[in-house]
N, C-alpha and C positions, 0 to 999 in steps of 0.2 A: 450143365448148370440150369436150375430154374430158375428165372430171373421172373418178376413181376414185370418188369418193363419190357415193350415191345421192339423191336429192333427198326429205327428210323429210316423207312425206305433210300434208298440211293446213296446212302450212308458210303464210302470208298474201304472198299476190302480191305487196303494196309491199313488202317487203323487198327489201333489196340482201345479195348475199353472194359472195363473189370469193375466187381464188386469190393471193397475194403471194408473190415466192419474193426468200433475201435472200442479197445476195452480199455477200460480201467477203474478204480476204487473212484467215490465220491470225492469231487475237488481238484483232482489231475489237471483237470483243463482241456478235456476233450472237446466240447463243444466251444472253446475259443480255439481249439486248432485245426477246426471243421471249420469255422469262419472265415479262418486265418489264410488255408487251402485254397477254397471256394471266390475270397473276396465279395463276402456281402456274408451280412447274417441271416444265417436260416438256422441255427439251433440258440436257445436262449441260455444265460450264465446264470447258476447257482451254486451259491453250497451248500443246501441241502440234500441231503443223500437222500436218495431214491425218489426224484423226483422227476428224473426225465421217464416220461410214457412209452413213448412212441419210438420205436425205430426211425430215425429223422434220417433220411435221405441228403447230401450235399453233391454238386455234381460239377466236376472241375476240370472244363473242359481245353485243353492245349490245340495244338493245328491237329496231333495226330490220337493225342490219345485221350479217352474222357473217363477219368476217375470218380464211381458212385460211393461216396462215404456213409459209409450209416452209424451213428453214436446209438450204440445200441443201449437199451433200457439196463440200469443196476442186475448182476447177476443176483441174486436170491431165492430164496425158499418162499413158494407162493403160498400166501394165507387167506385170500379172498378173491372174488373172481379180476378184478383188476390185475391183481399181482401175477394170477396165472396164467392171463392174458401175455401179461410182460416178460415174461420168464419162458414162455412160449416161443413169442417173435424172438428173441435170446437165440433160442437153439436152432430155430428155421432159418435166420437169415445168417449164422455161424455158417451153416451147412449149405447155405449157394453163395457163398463169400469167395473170392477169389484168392484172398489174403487176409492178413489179421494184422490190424496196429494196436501193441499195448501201450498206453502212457504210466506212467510212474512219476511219483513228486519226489526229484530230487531232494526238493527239502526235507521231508520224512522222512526216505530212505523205504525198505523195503520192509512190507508188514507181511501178518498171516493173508490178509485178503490179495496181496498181491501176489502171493505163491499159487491161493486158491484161483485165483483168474488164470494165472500161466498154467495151472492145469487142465483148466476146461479149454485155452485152446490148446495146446497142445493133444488135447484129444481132437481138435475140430479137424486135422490131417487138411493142413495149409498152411502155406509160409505165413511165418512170424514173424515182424518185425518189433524192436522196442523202441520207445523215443521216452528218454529221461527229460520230462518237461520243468519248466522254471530255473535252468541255469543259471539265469539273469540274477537268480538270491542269492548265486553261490560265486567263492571265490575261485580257480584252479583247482588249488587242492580239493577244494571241497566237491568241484564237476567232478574231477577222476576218482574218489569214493564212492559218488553216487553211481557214475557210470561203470565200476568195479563190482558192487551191491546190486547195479539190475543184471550183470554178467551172470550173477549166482542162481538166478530164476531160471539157466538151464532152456529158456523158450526160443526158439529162432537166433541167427546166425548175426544179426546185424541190428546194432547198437546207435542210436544218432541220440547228442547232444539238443536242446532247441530250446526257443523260448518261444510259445503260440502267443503271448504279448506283444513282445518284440519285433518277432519274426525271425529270430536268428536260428538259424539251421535250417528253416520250415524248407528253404526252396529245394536244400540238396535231400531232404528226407522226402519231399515229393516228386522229386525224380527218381529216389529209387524207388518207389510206390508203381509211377509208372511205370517200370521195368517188369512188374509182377503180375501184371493184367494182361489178358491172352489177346492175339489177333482176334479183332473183332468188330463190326459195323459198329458204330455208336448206339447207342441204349435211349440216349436222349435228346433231342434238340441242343443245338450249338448254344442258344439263346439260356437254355434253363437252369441255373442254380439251385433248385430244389424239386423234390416231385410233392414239396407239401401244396392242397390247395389255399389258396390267398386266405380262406376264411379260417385254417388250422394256423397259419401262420399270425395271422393277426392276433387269433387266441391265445398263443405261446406268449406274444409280445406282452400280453395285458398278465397274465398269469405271470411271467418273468419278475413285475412285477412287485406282486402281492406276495409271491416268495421273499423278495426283498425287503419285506417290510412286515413278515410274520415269522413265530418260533413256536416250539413245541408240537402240537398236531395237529395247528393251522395246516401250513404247506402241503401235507399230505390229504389233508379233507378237500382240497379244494382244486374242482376245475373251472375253465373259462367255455364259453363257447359262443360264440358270435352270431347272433339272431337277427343282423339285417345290417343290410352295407346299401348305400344309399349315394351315389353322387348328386349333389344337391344343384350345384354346376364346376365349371373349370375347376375353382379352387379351391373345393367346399367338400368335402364326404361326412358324411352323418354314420358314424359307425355305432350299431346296438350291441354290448355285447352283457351276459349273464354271467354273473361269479356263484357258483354250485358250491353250498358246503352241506355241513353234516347235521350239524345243530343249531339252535339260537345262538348260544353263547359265541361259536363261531361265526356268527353272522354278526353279534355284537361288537368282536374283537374288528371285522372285518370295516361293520361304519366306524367306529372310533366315537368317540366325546365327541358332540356335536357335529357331526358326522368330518372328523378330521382327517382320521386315516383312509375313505374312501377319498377322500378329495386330492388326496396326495399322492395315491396310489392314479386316480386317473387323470390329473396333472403330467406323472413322470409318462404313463401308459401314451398319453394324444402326443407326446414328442418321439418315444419309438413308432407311434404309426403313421405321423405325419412325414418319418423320413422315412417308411417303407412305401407307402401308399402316393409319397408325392405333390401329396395336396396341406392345406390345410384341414383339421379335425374336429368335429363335433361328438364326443365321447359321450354316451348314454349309458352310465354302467349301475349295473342293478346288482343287487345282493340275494338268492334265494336258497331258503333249505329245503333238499332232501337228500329225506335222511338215508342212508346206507344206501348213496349213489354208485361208490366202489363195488358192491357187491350187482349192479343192475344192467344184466348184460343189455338190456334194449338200449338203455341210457350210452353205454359203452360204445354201442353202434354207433348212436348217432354223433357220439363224440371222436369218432372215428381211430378208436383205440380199439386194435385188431387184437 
């Protein structure tokens, strides 16, 4: 395996610790079941499709074994250099995965996208796991349909039930996660819940967001990135961060009438970073275009979208 991460000296040989990477269609609830795992948020909630970037790391450490989750970026057909970015880490991080969890929405049942994902791993030659998410909307009958329906994907040998809301099922479906990760020194500190750095994390928070709160081709024009973090004292952080779009008009949609939707958007934003960061929040959020930033690998760097 190549793993990006380096193997934490003194680490105790009977440990086991593995890569899991998880697929599924827009909406499934992956990144609540990354949270769910891990116990803290490090990947943020949408439903917009194809909006997570980044292969987000979760790391979910027990006495013996430390599971690295990666919600891997929307599978698709690259049309610009962002997307080919994304679709890149896709197939690199498939391929040093130790395992594969697919999610499916009980409630929808099974679609074309969900056949085309069980194919691409099933090509990835790694155990499969599926977990039919949102049982909690379903009655009985309706779980053992759904759970009969992801049987037919034909993908790996074992089926769990769960609600990433709730929590129900989550513990015995990450025991048997642990089961599939090879002996191995730990990957990463005992302490770490994500390998995002503090300033990628912050940015997700704020962009979480503005996803929330925009439609059409907002969402996708738009990143965040975090231009100065600043402890002012104990209980004070000054965080700057910039919201990137494409055009005016997106920039327009983004201040609102008399600048309402920006205010509301970083209203919701200083309460998720005041519970990640600990402190209380001084939010400086700025709105700027440019344009065909998706296409701009330097831009990409720095936004640390591999």
């Amino acid at each position: 395996m190549k793993h990006d991460a380096a193997l934490i000296p003194g680490s105790p040989v009977a440990t086991r610790a593995g890569f899991v990477a998880l697929a599924g269609r827009p909406n499934v609830g992956k990144s609540t079941l990354i949270n769910s795992i891990v116990g803290h948020k490090i990947a943020i909630v949408s439903d917009k499709p194809q909006t997570t970037r980044r292969a987000i790391r979760g790391v979910a450490t027990s006495t013996d074994t430390q599971l690295i989750l990666v919600d891997l970026p929307g599978v698709q057909r690259p049309r610009d250099a962002l997307t080919t970015r994304m679709q890149r880490r896709v197939e690199s991080e498939l391929r040093d995965s130790d395992a594969a969890l697919m999610i499916v929405n009980a409630e929808e049942g099974i679609g074309p996208g969900d056949r085309f994902i069980a194919g691409a791993l099933a090509r990835a030659k790694v155990p499969v796991v599926v977990a039919v998410n949102k049982v909690d909307r379903l009655d009985k009958a309706g779980t053992l349909t759904a759970l009969m329906a992801a049987s037919g994907l034909e993908v790996g040998d074992d089926i769990f039930p769960i609600s990433a809301k709730t929590g129900s099922g989550v513990v015995a479906l990450t025991e048997h996660l642990r089961g599939l990760v090879p002996l191995s020194p730990f990957f990463f500190p005992i302490a770490d819940n994500s390998d995002q750095s503090e300033n990628v994390l912050l940015a997700e928070l704020v962009r979480e967001q503005v996803l929330r709160r925009t439609f059409q081709e907002v969402p996708h024009s738009v990143e965040v990135m975090i231009d100065d973090v600043e402890a002012v004292h104990d209980d004070l952080t000054r965080i700057r961060a910039l919201v990137w779009v494409e055009t005016e008009s997106q920039k327009g949609i983004l201040i609102g009438s008399q600048g309402k939707m920006i205010k509301a958007i970083g209203t919701a934003a200083r309460k998720e970073l005041q519970r990640e960061v600990g402190t209380q929040v001084h939010l400086d959020l700025s709105v700027r275009v440019r344009r065909g930033w998706r296409g701009d690998d330097r831009l990409l760097d720095r936004l640390g979208i591999d």
